[in-house]
N, C-alpha and C positions, 0 to 999 in steps of 0.2 A: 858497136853493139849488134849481135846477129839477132836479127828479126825471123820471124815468122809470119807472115799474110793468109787467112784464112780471109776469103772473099769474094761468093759466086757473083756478086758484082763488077764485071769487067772494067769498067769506068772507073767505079772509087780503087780496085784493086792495083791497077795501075798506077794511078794516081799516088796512091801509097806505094807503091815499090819508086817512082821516080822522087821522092820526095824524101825515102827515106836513103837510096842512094846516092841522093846530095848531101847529107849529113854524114855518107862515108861508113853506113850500116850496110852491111852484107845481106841481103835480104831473098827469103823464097816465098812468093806467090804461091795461092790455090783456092782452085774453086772447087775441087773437094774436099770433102774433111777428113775422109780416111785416108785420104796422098796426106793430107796433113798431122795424121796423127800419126802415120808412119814417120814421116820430116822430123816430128818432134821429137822421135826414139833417135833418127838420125844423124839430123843436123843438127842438133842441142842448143837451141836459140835462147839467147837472153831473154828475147824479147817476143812475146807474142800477143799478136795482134787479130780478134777474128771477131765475124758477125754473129752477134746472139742471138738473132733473130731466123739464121738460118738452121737448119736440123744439122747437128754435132757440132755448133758453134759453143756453146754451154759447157757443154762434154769436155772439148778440149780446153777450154778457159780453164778448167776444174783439174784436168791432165797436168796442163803445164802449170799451176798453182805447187799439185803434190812434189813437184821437181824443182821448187823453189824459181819457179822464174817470173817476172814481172809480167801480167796480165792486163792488156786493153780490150775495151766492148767495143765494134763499131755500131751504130745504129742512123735509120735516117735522119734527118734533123726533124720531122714530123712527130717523130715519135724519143724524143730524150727524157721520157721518162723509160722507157726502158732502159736507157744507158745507167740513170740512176739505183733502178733497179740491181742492172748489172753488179753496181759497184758492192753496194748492198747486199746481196750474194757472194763476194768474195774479188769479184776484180778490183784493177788498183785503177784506174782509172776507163776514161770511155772518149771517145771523139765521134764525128757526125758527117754525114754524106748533104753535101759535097763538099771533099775530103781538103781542109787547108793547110798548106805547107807551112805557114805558121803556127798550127796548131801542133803540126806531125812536131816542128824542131821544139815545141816548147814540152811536149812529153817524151820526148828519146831524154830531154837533159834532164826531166823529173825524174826519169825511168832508171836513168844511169848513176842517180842518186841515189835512189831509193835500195836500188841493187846492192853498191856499193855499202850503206849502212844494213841492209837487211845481212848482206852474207857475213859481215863485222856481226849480227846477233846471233847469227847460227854458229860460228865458229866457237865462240863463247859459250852457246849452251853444248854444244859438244863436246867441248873440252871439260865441262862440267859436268857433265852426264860419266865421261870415262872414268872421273876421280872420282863419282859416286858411285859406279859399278865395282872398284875396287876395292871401297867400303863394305856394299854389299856382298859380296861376292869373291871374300878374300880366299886366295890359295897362291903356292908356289910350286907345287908340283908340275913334271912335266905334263900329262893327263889332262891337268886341272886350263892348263896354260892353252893348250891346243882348245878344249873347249872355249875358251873367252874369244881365243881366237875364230873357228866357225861362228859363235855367238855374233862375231861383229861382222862379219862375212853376211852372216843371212840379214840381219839388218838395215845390211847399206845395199841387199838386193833389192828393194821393195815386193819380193813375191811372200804369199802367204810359208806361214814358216811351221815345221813339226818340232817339240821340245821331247828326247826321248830320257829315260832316267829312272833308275829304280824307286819307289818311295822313298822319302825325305830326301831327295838331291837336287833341293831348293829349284824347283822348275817354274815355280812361281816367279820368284823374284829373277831369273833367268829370263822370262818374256817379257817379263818390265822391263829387262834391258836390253831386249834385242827392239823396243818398241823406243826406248829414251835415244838410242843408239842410230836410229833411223830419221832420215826425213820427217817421217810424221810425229815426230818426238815433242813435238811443242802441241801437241793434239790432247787427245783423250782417250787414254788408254781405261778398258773395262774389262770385269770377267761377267760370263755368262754362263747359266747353269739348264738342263733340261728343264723346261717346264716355263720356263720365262718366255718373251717376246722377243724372237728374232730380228724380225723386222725394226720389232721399236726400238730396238737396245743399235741395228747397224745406224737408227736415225739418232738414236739421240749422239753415240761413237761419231758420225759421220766419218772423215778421210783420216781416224785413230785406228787403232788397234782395239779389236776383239779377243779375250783368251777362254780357249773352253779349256777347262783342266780335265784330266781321266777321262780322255775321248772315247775306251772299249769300252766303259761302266756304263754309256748311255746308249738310250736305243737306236735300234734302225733307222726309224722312221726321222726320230732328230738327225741323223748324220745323214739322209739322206738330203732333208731338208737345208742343213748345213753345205752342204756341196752344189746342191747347187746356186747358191749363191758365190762362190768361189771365182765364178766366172770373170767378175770384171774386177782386176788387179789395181785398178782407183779408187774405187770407193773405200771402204772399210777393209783394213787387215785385220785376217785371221792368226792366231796362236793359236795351235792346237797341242795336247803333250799326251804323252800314253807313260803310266808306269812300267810298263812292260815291254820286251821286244816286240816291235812289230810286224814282223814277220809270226808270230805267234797269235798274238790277235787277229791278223787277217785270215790267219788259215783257220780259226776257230768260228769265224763271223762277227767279230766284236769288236772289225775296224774296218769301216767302209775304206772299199778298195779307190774311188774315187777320192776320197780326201786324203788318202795314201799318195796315190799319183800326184795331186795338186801341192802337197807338200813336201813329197821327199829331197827337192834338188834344195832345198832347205833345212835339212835337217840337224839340229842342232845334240848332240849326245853327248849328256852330263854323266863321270864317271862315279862310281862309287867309290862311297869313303877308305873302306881298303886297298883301292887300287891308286889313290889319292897319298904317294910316301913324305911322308914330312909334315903333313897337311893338318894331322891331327892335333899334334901339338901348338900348333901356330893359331890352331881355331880355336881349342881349349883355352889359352891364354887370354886371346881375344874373349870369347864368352865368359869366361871369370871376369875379369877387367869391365866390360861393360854392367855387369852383375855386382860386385863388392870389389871396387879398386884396389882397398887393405888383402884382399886374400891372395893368394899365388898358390902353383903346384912345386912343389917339390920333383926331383929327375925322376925318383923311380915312380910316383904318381904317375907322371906324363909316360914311364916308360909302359906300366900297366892301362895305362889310355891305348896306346897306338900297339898293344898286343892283341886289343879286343878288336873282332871281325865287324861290327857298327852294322850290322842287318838293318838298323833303322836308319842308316849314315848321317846327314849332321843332324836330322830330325833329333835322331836319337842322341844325335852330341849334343846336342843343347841342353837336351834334358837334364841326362847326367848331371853336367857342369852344373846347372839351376840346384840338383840334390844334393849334388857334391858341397856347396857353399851351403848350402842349406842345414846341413849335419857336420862343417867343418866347428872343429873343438878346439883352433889354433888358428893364426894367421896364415900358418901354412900347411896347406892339404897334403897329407901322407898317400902312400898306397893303401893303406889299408881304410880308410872314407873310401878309397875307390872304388875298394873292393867290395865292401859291402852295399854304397850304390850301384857296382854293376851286378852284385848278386840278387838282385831285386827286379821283380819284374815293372816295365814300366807300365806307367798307366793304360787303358783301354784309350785309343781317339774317341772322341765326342760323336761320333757320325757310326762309330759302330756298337756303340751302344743303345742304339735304339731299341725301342721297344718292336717287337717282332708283332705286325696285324695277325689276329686270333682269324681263323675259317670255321665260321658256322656249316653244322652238320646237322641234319633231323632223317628222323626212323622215316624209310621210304627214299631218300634219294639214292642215286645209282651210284653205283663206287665210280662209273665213267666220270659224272657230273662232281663227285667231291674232289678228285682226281685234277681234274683242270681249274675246278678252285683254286687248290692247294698250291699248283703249280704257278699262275695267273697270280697269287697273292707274293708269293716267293720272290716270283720273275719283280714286282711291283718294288718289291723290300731290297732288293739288289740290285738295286737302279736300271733291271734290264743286261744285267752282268749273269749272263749264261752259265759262265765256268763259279761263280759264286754260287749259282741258284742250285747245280749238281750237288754241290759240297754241302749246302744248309740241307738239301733234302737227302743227302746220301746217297746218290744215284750219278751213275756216268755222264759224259758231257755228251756222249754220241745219243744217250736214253733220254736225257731233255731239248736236244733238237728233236728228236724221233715224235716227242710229244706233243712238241710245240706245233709241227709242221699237222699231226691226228688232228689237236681242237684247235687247230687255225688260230693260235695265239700271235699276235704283231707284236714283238718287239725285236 
């Protein structure tokens, strides 16, 4: 079992490597902790063994947890309640200075047990996690395939991850599974939306996954605050996704360049539904079937399905199919329910329907001062989405930077 020894104590740290060398463990010594958190990227120890009590002894305990390996506290014998503490925090066990070689042999055998059943659970949830991904997440197209493929890629990186994709190409349930897909998969996966608690939400997440959806819709000031937290790649993963090419966002201002860089060697790109060949009919089926098992489509149904361009892509297939069953007058759906469902427009989302905040005006203020109201209210209503706030006021994207930067508006 390869060991790790994190331990400015020369005595017990010795002590521990000749001890754990006689049970035929491969073992690396230190009395630094960043020689040792380098080791851990390294040497990939089973087994890691460090002082809690020392500055980055906790750290790395926490470190090699996220990488599934078996964690001991050492602490003095004075003090074993912090060893229990330790445990209590997340270590699997703890031992005490001065360090006993019958202590050391009776946890390498506990340790190599524990291993041994632990990664028999992981196995298991992973294999489970794939065949739930494939549930979720059905396609057969080529496109579609190489995406799951990245998807599983970025998840067995453990680095924060970017989900790119036009509206409706399920980027939601996409970071659910780059996050089930992952080590931290047995964690607690959240979304988080501007205006919440950061901090609270990475404490209550701890070493899970965070997802922010429509990262250009929110402001600066959140994504600045968002990055820099990005820093340390243990704690809390981030998911972040952009409707839009990013490359367009950033040159507009609408995607911090920082969380850009921190994400891209992760980036996961869901393609749209028409560029997805095959894919449609094989969803339509699936979304009838889970909807009314007695209905079915007909070929030329399915053929006027996968003729339509899906601007909404499966968003918008869902729909349909939900209508399509909805106004079927047969067990089986003709083209012509289709047609008439797709000649229909779909409903408004719920989130753009809102009610638009009213700007008071009274006789005597300055057209400057109603002006940055107006704008300030807009900017509020379009969650800080710039290229939105041009279009609801009618005005250019370059004329509402120009105005934001005049009344020094933050967002």
């Amino acid at each position: 079992m390869k060991t790790l020894v994190f331990d400015p104590n020369d005595i017990s740290r010795d002590a521990l490597r000749r001890a754990l060398a006689a049970l035929g463990c491969p073992v690396r010594g230190f009395a630094d902790a960043l020689e040792a958190e380098r080791a851990l990227r390294e040497f990939g120890p089973d087994l890691v063994v460090a002082d809690v009590e020392a500055p980055g002894g906790e750290t790395l305990l926490r470190d090699a947890r996220l990488g599934l390996r078996i964690t001991l506290a050492i602490v003095d014998a004075t003090a074993l309640e912090r060893g229990v503490s330790a445990v209590s925090a997340g270590a699997h066990d703890f031992l005490w200075r001065p360090v006993s070689a019958a202590r050391v042999s009776q946890l390498v055998a506990s340790s190599a047990a524990r291993r041994d059943r632990e990664a028999r659970v992981e196995e298991t949830r992973l294999r489970l996690a794939h065949a739930e991904i494939r549930d979720t997440l059905p396609g057969r197209s080529g496109p579609w395939i190489a995406a799951l493929s990245s998807l599983e890629r970025a998840a067995r990186s453990g680095g924060h991850v970017l989900v790119t994709g036009e509206a409706g190409t399920e980027k939601d349930a996409a970071a659910q599974a780059v996050h089930r897909l992952s080590a931290r998969g047995a964690d607690r996966f959240a979304f988080i939306s501007e205006g919440e608690s950061l901090d609270l939400a990475m404490r209550q997440t701890g070493s899970g996954s965070l997802f922010v959806p429509a990262i250009e819709g929110t402001s600066g000031s959140f994504q600045d605050m968002l990055a820099a937290r990005l820093h340390d790649l243990n704690g809390t993963r981030f998911i972040i996704s952009t409707d839009e090419d990013p490359a367009d966002a950033l040159a507009d201002g609408r995607f911090s360049k920082a969380l850009y860089e921190a994400t891209r060697e992760n980036e996961v790109h869901l393609p749209p539904l028409r560029e997805r060949e095959g894919d449609v009919a094989l969803l339509a089926r699936r979304f009838l079937e889970e909807l009314s098992p007695a209905l079915s489509f007909d070929l030329e149904a399915l053929d006027v399905l996968q003729a339509h361009a899906w601007p909404g892509n499966v968003r918008e297939l869902t729909e349909v199919v939900r209508r399509a069953a909805q106004f079927a007058e047969a067990a089986e759906i003709g083209p012509t329910t289709v047609r008439v469902v797709l000649g229909r427009p779909l409903p408004v989302r719920r989130e753009l329907r809102r009610k638009a905040p009213a700007v008071r005006i009274a006789v005597g203020d300055s057209l400057a001062d109603v002006e940055r109201r107006l704008i300030l209210k807009t900017l509020a209503f379009a969650r800080g989405n710039k290229k939105k706030t041009a279009e609801l006021l009618k005005l250019s994207l370059k004329t509402i930077y120009n105005k934001i930067k005049e009344y020094g508006l933050e967002h």
